[in-house]
N, C-alpha and C positions, 0 to 999 in steps of 0.2 A: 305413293303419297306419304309424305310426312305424319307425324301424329298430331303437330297443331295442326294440320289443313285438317284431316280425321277428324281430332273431337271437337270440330266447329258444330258439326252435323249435330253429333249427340246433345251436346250442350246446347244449342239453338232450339233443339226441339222440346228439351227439359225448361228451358226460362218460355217457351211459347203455351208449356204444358200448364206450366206451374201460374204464369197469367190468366190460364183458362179459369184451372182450380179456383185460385183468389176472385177472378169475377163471381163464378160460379158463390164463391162464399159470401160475398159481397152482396152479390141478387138474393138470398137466402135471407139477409138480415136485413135487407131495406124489404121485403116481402112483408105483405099484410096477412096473407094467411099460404102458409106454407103448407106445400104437399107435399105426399110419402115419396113421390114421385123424383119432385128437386131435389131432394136430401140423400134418396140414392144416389143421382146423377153426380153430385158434386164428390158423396163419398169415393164414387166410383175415378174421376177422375183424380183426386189426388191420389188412387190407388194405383194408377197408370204414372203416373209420378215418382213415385215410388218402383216400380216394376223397370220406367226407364232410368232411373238412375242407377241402382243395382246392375241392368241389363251391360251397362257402360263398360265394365269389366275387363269384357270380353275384346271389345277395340282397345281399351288401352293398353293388356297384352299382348295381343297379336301387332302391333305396330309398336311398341317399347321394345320386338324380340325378347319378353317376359321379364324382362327386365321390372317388371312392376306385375303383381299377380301371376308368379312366377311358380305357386304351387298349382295353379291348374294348369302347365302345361303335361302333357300325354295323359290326362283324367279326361273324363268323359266331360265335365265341366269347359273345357275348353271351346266350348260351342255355349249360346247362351240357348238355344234351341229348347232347352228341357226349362225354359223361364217361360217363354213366347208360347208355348204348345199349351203351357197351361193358362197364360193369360190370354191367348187368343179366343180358347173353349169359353174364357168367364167372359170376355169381352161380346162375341158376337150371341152369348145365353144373356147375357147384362142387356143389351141393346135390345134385342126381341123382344123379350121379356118388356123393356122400357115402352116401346110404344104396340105391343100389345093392349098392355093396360090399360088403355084410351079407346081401344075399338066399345062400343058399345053392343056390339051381334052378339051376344052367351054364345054361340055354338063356333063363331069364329074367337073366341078367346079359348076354350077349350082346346079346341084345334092346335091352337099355338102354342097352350103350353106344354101341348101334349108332343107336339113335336121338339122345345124346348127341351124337355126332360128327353126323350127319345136320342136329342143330339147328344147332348152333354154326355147320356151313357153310352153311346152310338163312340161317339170321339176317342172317349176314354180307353173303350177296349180297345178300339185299332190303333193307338199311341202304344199302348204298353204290349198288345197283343204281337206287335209288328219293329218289336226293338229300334223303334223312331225316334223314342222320345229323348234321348241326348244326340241324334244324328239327322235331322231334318224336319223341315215341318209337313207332316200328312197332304197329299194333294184331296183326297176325300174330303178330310177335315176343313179347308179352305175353300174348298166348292160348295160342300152342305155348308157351313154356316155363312157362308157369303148368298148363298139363294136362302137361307132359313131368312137372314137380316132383310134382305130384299125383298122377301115377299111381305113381309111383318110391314116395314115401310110401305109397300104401297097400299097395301090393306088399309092403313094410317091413312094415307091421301084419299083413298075412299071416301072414307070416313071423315075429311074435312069436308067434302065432295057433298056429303048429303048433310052438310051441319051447317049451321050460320058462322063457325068462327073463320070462313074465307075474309067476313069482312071486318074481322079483327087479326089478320094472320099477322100483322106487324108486332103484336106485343104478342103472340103465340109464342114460347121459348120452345117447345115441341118439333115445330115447323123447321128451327133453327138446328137443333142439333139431328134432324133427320137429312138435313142435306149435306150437313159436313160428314157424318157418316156415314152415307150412300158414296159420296163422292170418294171418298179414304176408302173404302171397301172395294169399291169399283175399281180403285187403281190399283191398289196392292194386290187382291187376291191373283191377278197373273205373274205378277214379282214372285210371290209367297210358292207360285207353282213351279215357275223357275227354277229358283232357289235350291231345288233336290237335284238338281243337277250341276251343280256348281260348288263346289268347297275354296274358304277361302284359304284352306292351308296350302290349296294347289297351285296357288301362285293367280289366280283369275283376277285380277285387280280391275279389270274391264269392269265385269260384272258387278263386283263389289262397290265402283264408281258407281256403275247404275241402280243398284241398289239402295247405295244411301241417297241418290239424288232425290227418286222417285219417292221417299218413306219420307224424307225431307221437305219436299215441297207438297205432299198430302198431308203431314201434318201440319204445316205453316197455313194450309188454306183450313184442317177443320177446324184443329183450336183457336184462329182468328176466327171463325163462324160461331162457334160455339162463345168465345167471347163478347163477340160483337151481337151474341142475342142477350147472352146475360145483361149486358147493361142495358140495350133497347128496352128489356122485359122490366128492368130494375124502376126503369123511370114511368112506370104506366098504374097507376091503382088499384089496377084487378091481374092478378098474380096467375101461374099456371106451375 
């Protein structure tokens, strides 16, 4: 693959990011009463904005032949893996955590964050415990937090389940960024599993095709989801 076909990928997914973001900002300020809630979310996605463009790096050396970011070649840097290992951990503890928050059961909020914190230090040691964290992403690591996010979500559907807001789920923004990321989690995490067994130094371009396609078209579906509730949400007078 050439390197414009290549960074079509990264770059597409960066202006679909950075859409979200701005809606996200957008829903914030037209918002009559803001919660601690939205103001994560959004901080949290321009922080994935940031993490994907830095992440970029890493394709534009390896297809320029280093020609461009030409001192991380034979460093451990040469993989973005030691970026993603960490923003994976904040991401699927960030989302948990997000619609934790909303369960109203005290013993199932505890639960959650008790497992939250449990992850997060759970992750940590088997990252650095397991010399992974510049060479792959943990298969543990993407299974626990792909079931921690999963359960947390549907926990959340319960709980719309015994509430009146079914019949408000259209201006729900909640509802909105649970499915874009159930859906992005559900796809990726068997990519994410994969992936330890594939390097793209070793010529695997198959794989590496499949990999951006897949990461590509999950994020094109959540951050249009996540968009497309920011503004649904933006135009309704009682905020979430």
């Amino acid at each position: 693959m050439e390197l414009s076909d290549i960074l079509f990928f990264p770059l597409s997914t960066i202006c679909i990011e950075v859409l979200a973001a701005l809606s996200g900002t957008y829903y914030l300020k037209k918002s009559s009463s803001r919660s601690k809630n939205s103001k994560y979310l959004v901080l949290f996605l321009w922080f994935t904005v940031l993490v994907e463009i830095v992440a970029s790096y890493v394709i534009v050396a390896y297809y320029s032949n280093y020609n461009y970011f030409g001192f991380v070649e034979g460093t451990p840097f040469k993989n973005n893996y030691w970026l993603y290992n960490i923003y994976n951990v904040l991401s699927f503890s960030f989302f948990s955590f997000y619609f934790t928050s909303f369960l109203k059961n005290k013993y199932s909020k505890i639960t959650f964050y008790g497992l939250i914190i449990t992850f997060v230090v759970a992750s940590m040691a088997v990252i650095l415990s397991t010399n992974t964290f510049f060479e792959t992403t943990p298969q543990i690591v993407s299974l626990s937090g792909t079931l921690l996010l999963f359960f947390s979500v549907i926990f959340f559907y319960f709980e719309l389940l015994r509430s009146d807001m079914l019949l408000q789920l259209k201006s729900f923004l909640p509802f909105y960024i649970s499915v874009g990321v159930l859906v992005f989690n559900l796809c990726i995490a068997p990519i994410d599993i994969l992936s330890q067994h594939f390097n793209i130094t070793d010529g695997n371009d198959l794989f590496v095709k499949l990999h951006l396609n897949v990461l590509f078209f999950a994020n094109i579906f959540t951050y249009s989801t996540f968009t497309l509730g920011f503004l649904i949400c933006s135009r309704k007078k009682k905020f979430y």
